[in-house]
N, C-alpha and C positions, 0 to 999 in steps of 0.2 A: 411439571415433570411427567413425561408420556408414562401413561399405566405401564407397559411394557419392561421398562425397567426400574421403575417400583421391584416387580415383582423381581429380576434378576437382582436387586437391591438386595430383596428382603431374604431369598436365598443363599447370599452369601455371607449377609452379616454377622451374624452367629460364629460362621468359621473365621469371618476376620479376628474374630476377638479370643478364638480359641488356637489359634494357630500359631505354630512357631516357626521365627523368621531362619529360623537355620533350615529348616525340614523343606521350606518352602524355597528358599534359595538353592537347596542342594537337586533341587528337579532338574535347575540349569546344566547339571554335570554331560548328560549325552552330546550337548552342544558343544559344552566347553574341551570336550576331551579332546576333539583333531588339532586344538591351538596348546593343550594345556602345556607342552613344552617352553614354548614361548612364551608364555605365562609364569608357569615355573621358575625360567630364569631370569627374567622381568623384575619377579619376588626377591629371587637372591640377590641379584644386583642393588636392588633398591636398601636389602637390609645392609650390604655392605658400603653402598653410600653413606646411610644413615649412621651407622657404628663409626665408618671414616669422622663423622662431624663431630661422635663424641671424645674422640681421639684427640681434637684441638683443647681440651681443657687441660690434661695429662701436660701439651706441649706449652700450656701457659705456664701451670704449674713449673716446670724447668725451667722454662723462663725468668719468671720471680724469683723463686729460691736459691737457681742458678747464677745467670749471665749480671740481673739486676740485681741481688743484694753482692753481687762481689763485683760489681761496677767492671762489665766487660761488654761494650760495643759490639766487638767482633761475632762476641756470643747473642746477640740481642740481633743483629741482621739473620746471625744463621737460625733464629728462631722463628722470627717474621719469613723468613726463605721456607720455613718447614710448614708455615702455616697457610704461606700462600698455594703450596702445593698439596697442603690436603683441600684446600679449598674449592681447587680446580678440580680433584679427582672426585669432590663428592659432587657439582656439578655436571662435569661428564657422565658418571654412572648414571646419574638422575635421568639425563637425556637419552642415552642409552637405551635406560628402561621406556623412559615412553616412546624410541623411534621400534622396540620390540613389540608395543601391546595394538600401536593404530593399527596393522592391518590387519590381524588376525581378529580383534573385536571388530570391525566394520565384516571381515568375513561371518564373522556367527553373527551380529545384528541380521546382516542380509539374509542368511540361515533360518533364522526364525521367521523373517516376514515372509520369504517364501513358504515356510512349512504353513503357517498359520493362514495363508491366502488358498495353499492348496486346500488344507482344512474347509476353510470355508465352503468353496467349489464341491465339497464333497459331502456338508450337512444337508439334510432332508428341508424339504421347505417350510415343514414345521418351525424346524430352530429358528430357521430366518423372518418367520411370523411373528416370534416371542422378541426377538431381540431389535434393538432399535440399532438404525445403521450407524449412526453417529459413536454409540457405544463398542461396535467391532472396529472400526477405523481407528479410535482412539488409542486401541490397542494394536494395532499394528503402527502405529509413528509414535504415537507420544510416551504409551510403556516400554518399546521396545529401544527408544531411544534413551530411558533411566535405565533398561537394564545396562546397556553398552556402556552410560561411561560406570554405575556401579562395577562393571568386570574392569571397566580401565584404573577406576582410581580407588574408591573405596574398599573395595576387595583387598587390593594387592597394601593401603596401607594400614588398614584394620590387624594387618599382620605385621607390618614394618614399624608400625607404630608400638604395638605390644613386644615385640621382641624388642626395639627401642627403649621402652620405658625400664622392661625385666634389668636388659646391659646397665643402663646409666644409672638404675637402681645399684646394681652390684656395683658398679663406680664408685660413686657416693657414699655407699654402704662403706669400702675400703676406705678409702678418704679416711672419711670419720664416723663412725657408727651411732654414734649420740645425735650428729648434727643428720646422719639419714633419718633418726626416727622421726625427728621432729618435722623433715618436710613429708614422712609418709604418713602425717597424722591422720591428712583429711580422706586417705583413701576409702577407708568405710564410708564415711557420709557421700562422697560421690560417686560409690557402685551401687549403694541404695538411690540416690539419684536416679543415675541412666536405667535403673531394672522400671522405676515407675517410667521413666519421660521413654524408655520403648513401648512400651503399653497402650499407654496415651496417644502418643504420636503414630501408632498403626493404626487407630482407628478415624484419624481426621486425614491419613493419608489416603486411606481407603475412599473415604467421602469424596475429597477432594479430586481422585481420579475419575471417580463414578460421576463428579459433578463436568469435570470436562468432556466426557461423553456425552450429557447429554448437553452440554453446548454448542458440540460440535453436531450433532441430530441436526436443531435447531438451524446452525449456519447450513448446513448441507439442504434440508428441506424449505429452506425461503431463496434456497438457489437455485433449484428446480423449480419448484413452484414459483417463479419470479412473475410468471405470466397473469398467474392466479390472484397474486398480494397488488399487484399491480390495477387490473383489472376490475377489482373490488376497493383498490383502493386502503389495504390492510398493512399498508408500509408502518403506519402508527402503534398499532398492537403486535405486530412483530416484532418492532421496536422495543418496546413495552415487554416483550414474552423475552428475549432476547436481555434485556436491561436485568431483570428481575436475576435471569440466572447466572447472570457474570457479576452481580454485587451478592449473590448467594455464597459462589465461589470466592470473590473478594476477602467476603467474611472469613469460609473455612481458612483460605491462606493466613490469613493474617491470624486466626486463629493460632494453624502452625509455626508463622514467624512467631509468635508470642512466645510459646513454649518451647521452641528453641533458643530465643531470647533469654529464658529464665532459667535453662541447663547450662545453657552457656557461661549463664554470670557465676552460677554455683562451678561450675568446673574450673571459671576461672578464678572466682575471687578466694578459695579456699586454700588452691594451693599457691599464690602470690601472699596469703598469710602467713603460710606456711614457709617461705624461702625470706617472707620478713625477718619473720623471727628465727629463723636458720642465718640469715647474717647477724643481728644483734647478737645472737649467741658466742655466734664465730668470731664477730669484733671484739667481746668481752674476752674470751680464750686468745685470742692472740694477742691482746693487751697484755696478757697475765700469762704471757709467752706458754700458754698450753698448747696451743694450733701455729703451725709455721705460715706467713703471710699466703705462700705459694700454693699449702692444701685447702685453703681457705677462697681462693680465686679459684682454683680447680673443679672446687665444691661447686661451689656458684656459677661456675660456666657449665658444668651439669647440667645442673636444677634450671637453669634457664634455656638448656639448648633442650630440655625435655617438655620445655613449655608447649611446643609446637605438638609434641604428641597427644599431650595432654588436653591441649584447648580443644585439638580438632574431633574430641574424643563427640562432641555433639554432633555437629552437620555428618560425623561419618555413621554415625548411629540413624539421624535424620535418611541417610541418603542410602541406607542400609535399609531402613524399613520401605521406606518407597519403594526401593528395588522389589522387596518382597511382594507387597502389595501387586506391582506391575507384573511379579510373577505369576501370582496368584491370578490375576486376570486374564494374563497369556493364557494360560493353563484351562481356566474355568470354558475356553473353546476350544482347544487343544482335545480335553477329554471327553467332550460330547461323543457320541459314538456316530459314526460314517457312518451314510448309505451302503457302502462295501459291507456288509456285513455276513451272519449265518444265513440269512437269508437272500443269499443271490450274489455271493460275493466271491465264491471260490473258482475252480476248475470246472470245466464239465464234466456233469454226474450225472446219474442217470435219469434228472429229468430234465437234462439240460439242452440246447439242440443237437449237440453231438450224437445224444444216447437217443432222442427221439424217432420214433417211425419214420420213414419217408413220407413225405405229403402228396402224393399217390396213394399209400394205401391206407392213407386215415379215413375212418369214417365221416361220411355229408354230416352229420351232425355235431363231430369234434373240431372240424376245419372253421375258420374265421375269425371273429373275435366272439366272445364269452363270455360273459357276466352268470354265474353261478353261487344264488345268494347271496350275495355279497354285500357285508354293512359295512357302513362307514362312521366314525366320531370322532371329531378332529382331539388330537393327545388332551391339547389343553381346555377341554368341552368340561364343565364340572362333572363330579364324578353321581352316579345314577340318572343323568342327563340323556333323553333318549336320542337313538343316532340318528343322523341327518341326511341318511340312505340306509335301507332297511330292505331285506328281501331283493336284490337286483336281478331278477333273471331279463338276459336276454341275448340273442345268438344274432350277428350281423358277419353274413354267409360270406363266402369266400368274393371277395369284388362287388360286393355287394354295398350300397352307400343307405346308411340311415340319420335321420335327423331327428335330432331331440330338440324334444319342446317342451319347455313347463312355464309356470308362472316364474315370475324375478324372485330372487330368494329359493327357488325348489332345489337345488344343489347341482345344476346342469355343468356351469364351470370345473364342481368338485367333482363329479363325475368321470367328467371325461380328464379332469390330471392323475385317476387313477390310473388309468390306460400306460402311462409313460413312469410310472411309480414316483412321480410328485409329492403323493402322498402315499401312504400304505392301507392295505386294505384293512377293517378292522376284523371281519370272521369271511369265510367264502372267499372264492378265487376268480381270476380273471385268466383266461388263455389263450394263447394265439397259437393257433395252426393247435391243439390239444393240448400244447403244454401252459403248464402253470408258471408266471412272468415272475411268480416269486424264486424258481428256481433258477432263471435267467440273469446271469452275470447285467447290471444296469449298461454296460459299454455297447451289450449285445442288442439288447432290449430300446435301446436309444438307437440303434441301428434301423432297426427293424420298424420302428415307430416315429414320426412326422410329428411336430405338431404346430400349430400358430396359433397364439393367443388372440383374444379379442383386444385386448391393450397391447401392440405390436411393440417391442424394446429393441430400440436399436443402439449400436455404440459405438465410443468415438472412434470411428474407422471407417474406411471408403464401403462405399454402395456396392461393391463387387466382396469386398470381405466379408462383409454382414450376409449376404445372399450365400455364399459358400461356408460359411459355419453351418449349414445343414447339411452338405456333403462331404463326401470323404474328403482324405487331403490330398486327393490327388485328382480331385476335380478341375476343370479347367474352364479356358471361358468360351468353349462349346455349352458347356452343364447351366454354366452363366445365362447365357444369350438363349436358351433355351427355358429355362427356370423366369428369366425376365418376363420372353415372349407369352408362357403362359399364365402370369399374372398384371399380363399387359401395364405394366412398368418401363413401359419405352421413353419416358419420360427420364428412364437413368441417364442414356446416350447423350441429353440435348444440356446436360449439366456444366458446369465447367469443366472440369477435369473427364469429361465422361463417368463408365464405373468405378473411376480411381478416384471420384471425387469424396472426402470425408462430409459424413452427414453431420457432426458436430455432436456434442453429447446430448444420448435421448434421441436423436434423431430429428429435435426441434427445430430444424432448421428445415423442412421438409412438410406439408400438410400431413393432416390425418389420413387421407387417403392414400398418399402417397406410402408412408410407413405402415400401410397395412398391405398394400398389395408389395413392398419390399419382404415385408414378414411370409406372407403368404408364396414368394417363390423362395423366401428359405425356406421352407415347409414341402417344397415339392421337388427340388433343384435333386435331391438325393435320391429319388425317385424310390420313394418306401411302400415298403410291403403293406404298410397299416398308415392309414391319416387320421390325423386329429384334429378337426378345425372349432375353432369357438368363434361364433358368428364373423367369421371372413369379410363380410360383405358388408358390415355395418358403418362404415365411414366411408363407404364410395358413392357417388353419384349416381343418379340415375343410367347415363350412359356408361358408363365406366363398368359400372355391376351391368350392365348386360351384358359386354365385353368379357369380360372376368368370369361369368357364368356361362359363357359360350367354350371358352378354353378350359374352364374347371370339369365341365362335361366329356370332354376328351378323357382328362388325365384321373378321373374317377372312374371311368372304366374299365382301369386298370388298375386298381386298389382298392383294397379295402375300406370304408373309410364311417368315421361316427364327426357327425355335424352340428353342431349348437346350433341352432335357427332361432331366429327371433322376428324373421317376416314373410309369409308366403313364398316370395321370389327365391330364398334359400335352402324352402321345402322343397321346393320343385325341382330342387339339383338331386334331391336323394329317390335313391330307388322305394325305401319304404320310412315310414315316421314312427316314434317311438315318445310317448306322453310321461311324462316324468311327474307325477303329481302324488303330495303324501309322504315326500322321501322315498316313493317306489314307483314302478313303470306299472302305470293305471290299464294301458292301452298300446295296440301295435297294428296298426296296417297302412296300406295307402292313405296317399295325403286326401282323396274323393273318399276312402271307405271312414276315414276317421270324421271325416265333415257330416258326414249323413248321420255316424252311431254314436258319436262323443260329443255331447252337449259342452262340456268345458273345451276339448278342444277345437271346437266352431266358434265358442266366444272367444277363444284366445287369438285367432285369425281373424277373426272380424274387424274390420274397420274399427268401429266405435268404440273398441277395447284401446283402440290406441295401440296396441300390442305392438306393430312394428316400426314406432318410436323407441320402443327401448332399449335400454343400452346393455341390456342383459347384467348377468350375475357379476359380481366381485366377489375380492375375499369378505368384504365387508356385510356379504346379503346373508352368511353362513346362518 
């Protein structure tokens, strides 16, 4: 099971086991309120079905004591006529109510996968560090799919059913009051029941949703990595990895069938006791002409048309806590708290660009980008763990291009996702043109800011969609064909489809060079005030990166920009270089002044270092 949600595991279990399924189900209410009319009457109709069906015992009862002990045909068709016509009517309402509940619940199903997708789009990349992806996915198809039919069916008869049992109770009751006690005997034993098998049963539902997350992790990450498992040859231990935790899951299910098995039987066999000996009773008394044949059938078509409420009194419990569970897990990303936040998420204020100086008259030393002490310690770093950027001064002037360099591992990648608020800074600030990015709305900020990764993501959408997700939306394919030309990806053109051709998911469909210089004119297509490159260059060719670094030298002289390098040839695009060694900037000048005075940063260039083989930082080097 991935560490990762171990820990989201071990977080929540505590509350599974403290938690109540009412409190938890009743979160659903904002959604449910735009349909709750339809819902509402969904309810009534459904209890007026159901009361229609106990209304046939009453008309047996007249039957028997009626038409049949006074031997009258005529009266015995017109009772069959009364019966077939409640029969129709509790069938109708029934249908009724479920042509009222599908589209309103498929609209709040859709409701929530949109809220919970937008959510997503909108957590820090923190969250999406700690959580494995398998486990958010599951929660937008597989819970949100228990909550939809719990709002379709268990809901609405959890109530149908209760109101049910109270009526056919008071039926029965009138009937005959002796022969009701006798079938309400086993109610105690079976509300002690359901109080333990809800208990129980929230905590293997819980497991058992956590366990199809991380199954589906699994499917998802050997279907990306196909190339990988392939290539090594690891079809067999995938297998194996994959085996292990769908007979894990096997288990907890059938765990669950068990226990629903054994409520079941107590829910049923106690009150089919109960209606035994409620008829031997009633046989004896009508023997001994105490009970009229007719109250005696009445009774009994009661107690038996209450069976259904009764039985279903488990799987609706069962499908009741699930729901909750699924709520519970909704919720548990629901309430993370957004990047939108106190910190950059409101109006413009006064440090925001509206309220800022004109850039004219800022001072040469507030204008550019800024690093201003600035530490860094990723949230989930243990705690007295020292930070992994410490001390950051450095000022990279208006147009001006700098390249960072450190060993693998120094934090170069975390560095510069600071720049675009990827991550957040942990003390000290970062500023563009003077102002502080934390006071900068993220929409603005992302505006203003460029960036392309050194792992280029592309997605499943054509080569001109993916390229224009860095510009505005009213980019065209001027921005296109210009964006291409300078990441010399003319190679889009000669595709099938041209730029309308879809790259497939991931972009795998496409070399590594190719989805980096795609990435790289998303990165410039919007033509931003600040760039952020993490080694650009490292998956192209030799001829290709000469090309690419002929055109990147244009479109850097007009911006601003901070440069991951990881080989000579990418230093030589920046105006000055910047040593990152220690978690702090050791060192700052030309790429000739830093070779003469900086011992580390000449062996880091050096041939024999190897240095520009490598593939630079991950999240993984943290």
């Amino acid at each position: 099971m991935p560490v990762r949600t171990l820990a989201v595991m071990a977080t929540t279990r505590a509350t599974t086991q403290d938690r109540s399924a009412v409190r938890t189900l009743l979160r659903l209410w904002p959604y449910v309120r735009p349909v709750r009319a339809r819902l509402f009457t969904a309810a009534c109709i459904a209890i007026v079905a159901s009361c229609t069906g106990l209304v046939i015992p009453l008309v047996l009862k007249w039957i028997v004591d009626g038409p049949v002990a006074h031997r009258d045909p005529a009266g015995v068709w017109l009772g069959a006529l009364y019966l077939l016509l409640l029969g129709s009517a509790e069938a109708v309402l029934f249908g009724v109510r479920r042509w009222l509940v599908a589209r309103p619940l498929s609209h709040v199903e859709a409701e929530m996968r949109a809220g919970l997708y937008g959510r997503l789009q909108r957590l820090p990349v923190a969250f999406h560090d700690r959580w494995a992806s398998g486990q958010l996915l599951s929660r937008g198809t597989t819970d949100l799919m228990l909550l939809r039919l719990f709002l379709a069916f268990p809901l609405t008869f959890l109530l149908v059913n209760g109101v049910t049992i109270l009526v056919g109770v008071g039926i029965m009751l009138m009937q005959d009051w002796v022969l009701g006690l006798v079938v309400l005997g086993p109610a105690i034993p079976v509300i002690w029941t359901c109080a333990v098998f809800e208990r129980r049963y929230a905590e293997l539902a819980r497991r058992a949703q956590d366990q199809v997350g991380d199954l589906t992790t699994v499917v998802e990450e050997s279907v990306l990595g196909i190339r990988v498992i392939k290539g090594f040859g690891r079809h067999r231990s995938q297998a194996r990895a994959f085996r292990a935790l769908s007979v894990t899951l096997r288990d907890t299910e059938l765990r669950k069938a068990r226990m629903l098995a054994t409520i079941w039987g107590v829910i049923v066999t106690l009150p089919e006791l109960a209606i035994g000996a409620a008829l031997v009773l009633g046989v004896v008394r009508v023997a001994d002409a105490g009970l009229s044949a007719g109250t005696l059938v009445a009774f009994l078509s009661t107690a038996l048309a209450l069976r259904w409420p009764v039985d279903s009194i488990g799987f609706l419990l069962a499908m009741s806590q699930e729901a909750a569970t699924a709520t519970e897990r909704y919720f548990e990303v629901m309430d993370e708290v957004p990047e939108e936040g106190p910190a950059g998420g409101g109006d413009a204020g006064p440090g925001s660009p509206g309220a800022a100086p004109g850039e004219a008259r800022l001072p040469a030393a507030t204008r550019g980008l800024r690093f201003e002490h600035v530490q860094f310690r990723y949230p989930d770093a243990p705690p007295g763990s020292p930070p992994l950027l410490h001390h950051i001064d450095l000022h990279i002037r208006p147009g001006e291009s700098m390249a960072l360099v450190g060993a693998t591992g120094s934090g170069k990648t975390t560095l510069t996702a600071l720049v675009p608020r990827l991550h957040e800074v942990t003390s000290g600030r970062i500023t563009l043109d003077g102002v502080d990015i934390a006071a900068l709305p993220r929409e603005t900020l992302r505006a203003k800011v460029a960036v392309a990764f050194e792992e280029p993501t592309l997605f499943s959408a054509s080569v001109g969609e993916n390229v224009l997700m860095g510009a505005a939306d009213d980019a065209g394919q001027a921005d296109l064909d210009r964006a291409l030309a300078v990441a010399r990806a003319d190679f889009a053109y000669a595709l099938p489809q041209g730029t309308g051709t879809r790259v497939g998911e991931q972009g795998l469909s496409l070399s590594g060079g190719q989805r980096q210089r795609l990435a790289l004119a998303r990165a410039v297509v919007g033509r931003p005030e600040f760039l952020v490159l993490d080694d650009p260059l490292s998956a192209l060719d030799v001829h290709t990166e000469a090309a690419v670094e002929d055109a990147l030298r244009h479109v850097l002289a007009g911006t601003t920009a901070l440069i991951v390098a990881h080989r000579p040839s990418t230093v030589l695009l920046a105006d000055r270089v910047a040593l990152l060694s220690g978690g702090q900037i050791a060192a700052v000048g030309t790429h000739q002044e830093l070779l003469r005075t900086n011992a580390e940063y000449a062996h880091l260039m050096s041939a024999e270092s190897g240095y520009s083989g490598c593939s630079g930082d991950t999240e993984d080097s943290r």
